[in-house]
TORNU-432409 format. One line per field, with one value per residue (C-alpha): residue in three letters; x, y, z. Coordinates in steps of 0.2 Angstrom, whole numbers, always signed. Example, Ala and Ser with C-alpha at 12.3 -4.5 7.8 and 13.67 -1.06 7.14 Angstrom:
<filos>
rest: ALA, SER
east: +62, +68
north: -22, -5
up: +39, +36
</filos>
This chain:
<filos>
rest: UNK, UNK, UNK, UNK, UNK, UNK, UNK, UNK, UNK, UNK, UNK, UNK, UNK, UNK, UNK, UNK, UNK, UNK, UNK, UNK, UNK, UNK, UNK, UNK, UNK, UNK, UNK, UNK, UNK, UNK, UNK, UNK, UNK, UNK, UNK, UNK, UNK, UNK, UNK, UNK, UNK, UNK, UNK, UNK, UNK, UNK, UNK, UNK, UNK, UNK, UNK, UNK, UNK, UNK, UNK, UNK, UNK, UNK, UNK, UNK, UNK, UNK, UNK, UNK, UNK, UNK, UNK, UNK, UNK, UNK, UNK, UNK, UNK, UNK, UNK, UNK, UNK, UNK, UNK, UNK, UNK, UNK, UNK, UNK, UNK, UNK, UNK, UNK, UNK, UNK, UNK, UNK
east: -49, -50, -63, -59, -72, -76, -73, -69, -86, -90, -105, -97, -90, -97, -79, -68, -53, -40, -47, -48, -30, -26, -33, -22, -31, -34, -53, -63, -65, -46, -43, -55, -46, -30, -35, -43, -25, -15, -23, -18, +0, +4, -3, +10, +26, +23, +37, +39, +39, +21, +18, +26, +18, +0, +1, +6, -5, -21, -15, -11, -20, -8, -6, +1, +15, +17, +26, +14, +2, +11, +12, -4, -10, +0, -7, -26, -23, -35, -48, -46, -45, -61, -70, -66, -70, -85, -93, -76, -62, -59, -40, -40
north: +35, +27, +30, +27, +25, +21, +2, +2, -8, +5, +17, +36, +39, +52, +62, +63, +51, +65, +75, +58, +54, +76, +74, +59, +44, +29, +27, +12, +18, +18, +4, -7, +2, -1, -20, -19, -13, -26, -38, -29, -25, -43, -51, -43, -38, -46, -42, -22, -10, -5, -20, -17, +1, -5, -18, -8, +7, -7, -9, +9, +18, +31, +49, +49, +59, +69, +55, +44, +55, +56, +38, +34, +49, +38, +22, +28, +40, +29, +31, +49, +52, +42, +54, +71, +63, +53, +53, +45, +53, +55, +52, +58
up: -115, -98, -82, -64, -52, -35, -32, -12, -12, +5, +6, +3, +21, +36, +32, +18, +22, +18, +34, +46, +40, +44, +63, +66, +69, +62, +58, +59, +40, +36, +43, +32, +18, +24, +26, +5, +0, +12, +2, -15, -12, -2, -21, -30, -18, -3, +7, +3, +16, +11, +17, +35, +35, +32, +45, +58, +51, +56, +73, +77, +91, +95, +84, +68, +63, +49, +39, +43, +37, +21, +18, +20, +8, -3, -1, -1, -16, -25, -14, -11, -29, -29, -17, -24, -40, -37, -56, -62, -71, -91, -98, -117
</filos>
């Protein structure tokens, strides 16, 4: 039986980050947890295109599009997951 809890080590946020990432921008928010999971996914494949995306996800001021959006649902599943489940969750 395993638990997963909140570990972003960042206050729970003004808007739930699946909405931020729905309008289209990048978020002060999103970009420190894009800047958590750089650091992550550089330690164990350093040169995958997750890599390239969350780099240029950081530095992005225009509008994403829809496959943007996708992607970086993706990457921050963990700390979606983490909002809508903010007690934890129980595998059996």
């Amino acid at each position: 039986m395993a638990i997963i809890y909140r570990q972003s080590g960042l206050s729970l946020p003004k808007e739930r980050i699946k909405i931020q990432i729905e309008r289209g921008r990048i978020t002060e928010e999103i970009s420190l947890l894009l800047e958590q999971e750089l650091v992550e996914v550089e330690s164990v494949k350093p040169n995958s295109w997750d890599v390239k995306f969350i780099k240029s996800m950081i530095r992005n001021s225009r509008r994403l599009t829809e496959p943007q959006k996708r992607q970086l649902t993706r990457i921050l599943q963990n700390h979606i997951i983490a909002e809508e489940y903010p007690n934890g969750i129980e595998f059996s």
